[in-house]
N, C-alpha and C positions, 0 to 999 in steps of 0.2 A: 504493500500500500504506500510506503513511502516514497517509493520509485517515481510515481505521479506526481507527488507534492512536491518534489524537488526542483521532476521539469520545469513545473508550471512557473516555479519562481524567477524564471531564467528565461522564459519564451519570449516575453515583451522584448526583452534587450537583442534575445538570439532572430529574430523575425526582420527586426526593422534596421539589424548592423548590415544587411544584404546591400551589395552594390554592385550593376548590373547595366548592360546599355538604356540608353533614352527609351527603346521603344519597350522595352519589359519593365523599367522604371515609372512610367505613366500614374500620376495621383493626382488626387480629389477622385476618386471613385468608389470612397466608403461606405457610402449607402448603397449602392449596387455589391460592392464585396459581400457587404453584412443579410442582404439578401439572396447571395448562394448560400453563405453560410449557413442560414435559417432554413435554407428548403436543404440542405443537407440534415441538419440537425432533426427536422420534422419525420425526414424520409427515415431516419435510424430509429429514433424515438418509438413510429407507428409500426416500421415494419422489419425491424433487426433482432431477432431473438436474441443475442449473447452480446448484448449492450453490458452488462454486470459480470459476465462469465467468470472475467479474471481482475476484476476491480470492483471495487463497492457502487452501489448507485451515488455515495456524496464525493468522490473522487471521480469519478466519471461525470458530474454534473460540474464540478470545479474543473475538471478541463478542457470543457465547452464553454462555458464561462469566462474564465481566463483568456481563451483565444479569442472568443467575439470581444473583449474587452479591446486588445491587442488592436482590432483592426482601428485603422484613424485615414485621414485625408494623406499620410503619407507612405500609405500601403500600396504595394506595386502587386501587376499580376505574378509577377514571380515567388514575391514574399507570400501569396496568397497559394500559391499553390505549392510553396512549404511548409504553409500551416497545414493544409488537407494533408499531407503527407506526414505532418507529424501527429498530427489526431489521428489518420488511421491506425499508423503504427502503436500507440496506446491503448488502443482495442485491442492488440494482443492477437489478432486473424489473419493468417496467413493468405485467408482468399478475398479480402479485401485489397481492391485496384482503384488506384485513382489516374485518370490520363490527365498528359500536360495540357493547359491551353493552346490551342493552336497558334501562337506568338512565341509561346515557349516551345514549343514542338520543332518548328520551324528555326527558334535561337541556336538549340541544341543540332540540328540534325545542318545548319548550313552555315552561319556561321560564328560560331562559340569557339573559344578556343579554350584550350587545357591544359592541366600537368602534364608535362610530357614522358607520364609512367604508366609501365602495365606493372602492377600490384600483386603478391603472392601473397596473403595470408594467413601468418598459423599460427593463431594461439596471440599473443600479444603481441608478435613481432611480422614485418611486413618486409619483401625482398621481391626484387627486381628482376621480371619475368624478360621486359625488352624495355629499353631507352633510345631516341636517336641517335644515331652512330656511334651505337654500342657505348657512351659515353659513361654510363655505370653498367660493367657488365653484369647479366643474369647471376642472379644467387647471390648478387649486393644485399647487403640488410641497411634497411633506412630506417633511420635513428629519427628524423624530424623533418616537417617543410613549412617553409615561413616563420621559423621557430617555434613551432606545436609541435611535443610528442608525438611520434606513430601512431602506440597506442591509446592519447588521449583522442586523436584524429579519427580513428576505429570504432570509441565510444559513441562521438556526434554524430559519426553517420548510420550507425547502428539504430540511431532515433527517429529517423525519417524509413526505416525497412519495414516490412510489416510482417510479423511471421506466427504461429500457434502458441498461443503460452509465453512461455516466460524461453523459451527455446532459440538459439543462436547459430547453430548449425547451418540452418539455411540462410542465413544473413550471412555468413563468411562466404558463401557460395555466390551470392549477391551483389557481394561489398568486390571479388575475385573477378566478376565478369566486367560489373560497371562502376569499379572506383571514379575514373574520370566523373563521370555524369553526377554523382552523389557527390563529390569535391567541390565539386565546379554549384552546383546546386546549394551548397550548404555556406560554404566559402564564399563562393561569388567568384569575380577572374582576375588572375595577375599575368602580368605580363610576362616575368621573371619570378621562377619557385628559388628560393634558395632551401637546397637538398641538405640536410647533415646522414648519412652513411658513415659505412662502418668501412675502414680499407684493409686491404688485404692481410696489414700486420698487424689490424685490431686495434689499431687507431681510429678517433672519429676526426674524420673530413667535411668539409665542406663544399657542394659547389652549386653556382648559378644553374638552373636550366631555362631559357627560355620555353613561355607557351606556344603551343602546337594547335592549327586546327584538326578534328576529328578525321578529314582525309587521308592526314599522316599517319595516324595509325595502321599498325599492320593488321590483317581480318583477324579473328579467334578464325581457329581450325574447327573445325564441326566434331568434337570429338562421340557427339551421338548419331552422327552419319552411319548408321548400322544401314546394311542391304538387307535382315530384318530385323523385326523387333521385337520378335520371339524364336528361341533357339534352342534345343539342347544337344551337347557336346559331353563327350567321357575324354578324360585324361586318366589315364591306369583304371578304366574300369570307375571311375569316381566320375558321376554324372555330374553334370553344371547345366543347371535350368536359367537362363538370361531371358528377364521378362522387362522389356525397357520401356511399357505402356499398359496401361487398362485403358486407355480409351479408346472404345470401340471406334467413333469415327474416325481417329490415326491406323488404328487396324486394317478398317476396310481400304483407305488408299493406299495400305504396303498388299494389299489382296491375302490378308492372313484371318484366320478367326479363332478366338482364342477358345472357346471350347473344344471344337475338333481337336486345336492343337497339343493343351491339356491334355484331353484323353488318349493322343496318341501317344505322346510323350508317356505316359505312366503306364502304359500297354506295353512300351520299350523298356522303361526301368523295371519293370515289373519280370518281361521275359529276357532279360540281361542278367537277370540276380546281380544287383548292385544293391547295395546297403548304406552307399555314399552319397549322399546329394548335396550340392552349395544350388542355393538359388538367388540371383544378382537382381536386387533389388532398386538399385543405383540410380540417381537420376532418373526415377518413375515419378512423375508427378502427378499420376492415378490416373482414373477414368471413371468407367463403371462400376458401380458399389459391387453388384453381384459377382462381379470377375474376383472380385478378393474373398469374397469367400465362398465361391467355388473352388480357388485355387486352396485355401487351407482345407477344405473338402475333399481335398486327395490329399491329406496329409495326415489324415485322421481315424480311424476306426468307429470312432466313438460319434455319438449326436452331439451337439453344439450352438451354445447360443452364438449371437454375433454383436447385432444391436439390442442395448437396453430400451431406449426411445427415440422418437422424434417429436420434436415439439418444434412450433411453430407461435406467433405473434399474431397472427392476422389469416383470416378466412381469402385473403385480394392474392392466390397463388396464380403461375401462369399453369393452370390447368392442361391445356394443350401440348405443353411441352411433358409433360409427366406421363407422359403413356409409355407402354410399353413396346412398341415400335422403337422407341430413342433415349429413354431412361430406365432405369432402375424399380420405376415407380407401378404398381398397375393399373393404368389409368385413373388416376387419384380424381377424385373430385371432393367437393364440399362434406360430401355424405363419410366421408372416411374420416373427419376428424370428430374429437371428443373436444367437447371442453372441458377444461379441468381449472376455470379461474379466468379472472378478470381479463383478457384479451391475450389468455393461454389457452392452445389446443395441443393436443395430444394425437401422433396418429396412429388410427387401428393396426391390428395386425394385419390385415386384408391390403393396406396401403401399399407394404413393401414387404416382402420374401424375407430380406434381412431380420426382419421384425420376430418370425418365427424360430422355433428349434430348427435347425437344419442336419441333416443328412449324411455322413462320410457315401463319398464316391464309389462304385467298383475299380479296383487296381489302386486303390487307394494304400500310399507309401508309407512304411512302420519301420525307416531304417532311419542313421544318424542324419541330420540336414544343420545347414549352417547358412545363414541368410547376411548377406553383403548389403549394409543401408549404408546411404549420407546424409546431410542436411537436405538433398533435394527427393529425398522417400517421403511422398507428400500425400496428402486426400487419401484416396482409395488405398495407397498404398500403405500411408500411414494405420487408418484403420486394420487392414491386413496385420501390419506388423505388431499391432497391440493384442487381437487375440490369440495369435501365436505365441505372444511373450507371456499373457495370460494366463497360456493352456500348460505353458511349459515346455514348448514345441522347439525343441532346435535352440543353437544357441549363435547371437546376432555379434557381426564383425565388422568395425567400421566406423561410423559415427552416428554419435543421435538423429535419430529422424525428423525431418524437417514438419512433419504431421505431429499433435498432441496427441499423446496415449489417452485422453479420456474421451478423445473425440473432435469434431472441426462442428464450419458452420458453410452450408454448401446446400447440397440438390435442387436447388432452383435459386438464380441470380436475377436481383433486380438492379437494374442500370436507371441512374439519375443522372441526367443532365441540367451540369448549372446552369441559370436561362444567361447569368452575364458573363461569365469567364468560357463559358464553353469546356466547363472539363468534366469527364464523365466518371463517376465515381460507382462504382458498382460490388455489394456485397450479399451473402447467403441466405436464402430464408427461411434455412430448416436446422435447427441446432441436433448434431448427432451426440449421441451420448454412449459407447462403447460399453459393450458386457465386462465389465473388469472389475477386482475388488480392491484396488490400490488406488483410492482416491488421491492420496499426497501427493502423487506422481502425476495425475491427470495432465499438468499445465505446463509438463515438460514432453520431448520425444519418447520415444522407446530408446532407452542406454544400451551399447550394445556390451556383450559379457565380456568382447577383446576389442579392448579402445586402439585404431590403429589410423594413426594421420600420418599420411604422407610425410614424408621431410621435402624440402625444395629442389635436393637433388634425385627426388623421386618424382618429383613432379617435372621437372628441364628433361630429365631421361624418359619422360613418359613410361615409367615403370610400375605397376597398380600392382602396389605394394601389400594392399588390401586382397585380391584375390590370392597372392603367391603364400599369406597366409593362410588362408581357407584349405587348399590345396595343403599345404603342410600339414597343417591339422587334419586333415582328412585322410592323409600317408599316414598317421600318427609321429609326424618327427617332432612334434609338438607337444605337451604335457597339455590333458584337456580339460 
């Protein structure tokens, strides 16, 4: 709880030190601000279930508060659109999205300019993936820029990410992809970074970089450029199930479908006699509810609960998307919810499959498995990996999951358009609540049993250091 009180004491100041060109600087427009902000505030209030989830209602009401206070005649659209991003982030909801104004959109995408660093990561400390011409080489550790700490640096922008819980896994994944844009964002722009780094004899140095526009940058490499996106593979007779999506619509355009592929798979490990399975969970950022647990339905013998409920705020659902043609859902309507309280519903078991005890599969697998997560094991998958932790199922390698163990807030998105700024914010409007009996844990990931992060020189070698464990453990050259 105090995490909130802290920000809030520091947001006026952090909001309006923003300095940014003429055309995202533009003020006097705080009555137009203060009325997105109110039809955002309206839109969460009527139809957000997990407004309180992981904050009290008088902490959650002081930092709505606080930030409409914030707004004045000398608020720009940009400062305006790091408020919404730092209110969502307080929410604590990984599947909350806010888009930039189309001025910002535009600043960022033609012509912004930036740090001229790609960022690596780990733990409190951050090192140097690429610089222009090589002027800090890769696996530098940088010590500060503009004279801020790294890790104070990692803190601030940690503020404006949005993720499940109290959970940080998937912000490092975040903070690795889009440092620039989150600097540049929070910071504002300099012309010249002055770097402090570590040099090679373990001295700290310093040096100028000039900023770079976004052109300059070299592409990321598509490291999920898989040809598919479900796979299974034996190394020594030790199966490796790589499941890199639940969502069915990605599925249909790789022309894959994931029940078929389930059950063939487990009709193969099944007639292989293998008693070894790793399944790669890795940058899955879910899909379809039911594909997770059907996939722990081959993993099981036993019946199984999955989901404890779903609750909802508001009867105003998109109905039409909820069928079962394209969701999870079986064609849900009005008639399926309960009330349970003042603009609380509850929905039936009839609503959704999950809702039910469910079933172990035929060929369903009773030998050792060990499940590969990171901070981007999200939604579906997340849920996944909580009843398997639940049940006692396998033991998980890698990093917390970027999904909360006790549940998200998701199966039907409502999109709000601010009528003045044009930024489109959009959040869940079914709170799930996971079959598990470890409430304390809810508001973080699933831990995994073998905590295993990369080092830098694992990550410059592209070396997935993470599976070459799995695979040890599974030869047993590992104590387990």
């Amino acid at each position: 709880m105090k995490r909130i009180t802290i920000l809030i004491f520091f947001l006026f100041s952090a909001f309006c030190s923003f300095g940014q060109n003429k055309n995202l600087n533009q003020t006097g427009n705080a009555d137009s601000l203060r009325k997105d902000f109110m039809v955002l505030k309206q839109s969460l209030y009527e139809n957000y279930p997990s407004l309180y989830r992981y904050s009290s209602k008088s902490n959650t009401d002081k930092l709505f508060d606080s930030c409409y206070t914030s707004i004045n005649e000398t608020t720009s659209t940009m400062q305006s659109y790091k408020m919404m991003k730092f209110i969502l982030s307080n929410l604590h909801d990984g599947h909350l999205y806010c888009s930039p104004p189309p001025e910002v959109k535009a600043y960022f995408e033609k012509t912004a300019i930036f740090c001229p660093l790609k960022l690596w990561f780990i733990h409190n400390k951050a090192f140097v993936i690429w610089s222009p011409a090589n002027t800090l080489p890769p696996e530098t550790e940088i010590i500060s820029i503009n004279g801020i700490a790294i890790n104070d640096i990692k803190k601030e922008l940690f503020r404006y990410m949005t993720s499940d819980g109290f959970n940080e896994s998937r912000k490092y994944h975040v903070i690795n992809k889009n440092f620039r844009f989150y600097y540049n964002m929070v910071y504002g722009e300099s012309q010249v970074f002055k770097v402090g780094y570590k040099s090679e004899n373990g001295t700290i140095a310093k040096v100028d970089l000039n900023a770079i526009p976004g052109k300059e940058f070299p592409k990321d490499s598509d490291v999920s450029n898989h040809s598919k996106l479900l796979t299974l593979k034996y190394i020594d007779n030790i199966a490796i199930l790589t499941i890199n999506s639940f969502d069915s619509l990605t599925l249909a355009e790789s022309n894959e479908n994931f029940p078929l592929f389930l059950k063939a798979s487990f009709e193969e490990i099944r007639y292989r006699i293998t008693d070894k399975l790793i399944i790669d969970l890795r940058d899955n950022g879910g899909g379809k509810d039911l594909y997770g647990s059907l996939l722990y339905a081959y993993l099981t013998d036993q019946k199984f609960a999955y989901i404890r409920s779903l609750t909802t705020v508001t009867k105003n659902l998109p109905y039409k998307e909820l069928n079962r043609s394209n969701s999870s859902y079986n064609n849900l309507d009005s008639s399926m919810l309960d009330s349970i309280g003042p603009k609380q519903y509850r929905l039936k078991p009839m609503a959704h499959d999950n809702l039910n005890i469910m079933n172990p599969m035929p060929y369903n697998y009773q030998g050792d498995v060990w499940f590969l997560v990171n901070g981007l094991s999200f939604s579906t998958t997340a849920e996944f990996c909580a009843i398997a932790e639940a049940n006692h199922r396998g033991k998980f390698i890698g990093e917390e999951t970027g999904g909360a163990y006790g549940g998200n807030t998701s199966g039907a998105m409502m999109d709000i358009n601010l009528p003045y700024s044009k930024m489109n914010v959009s959040f869940g409007l079914i709170r799930y609540e996971m079959k598990i009996d470890d409430s304390q844990r809810a508001d973080r990931g699933v831990m995994p049993y073998y905590i295993i992060m990369p080092t830098i020189k694992e990550i410059l070698a592209k070396r997935d250091a993470q599976m070459d464990y799995a695979l040890e453990l599974a030869k047993d050259k590992k104590s387990r």
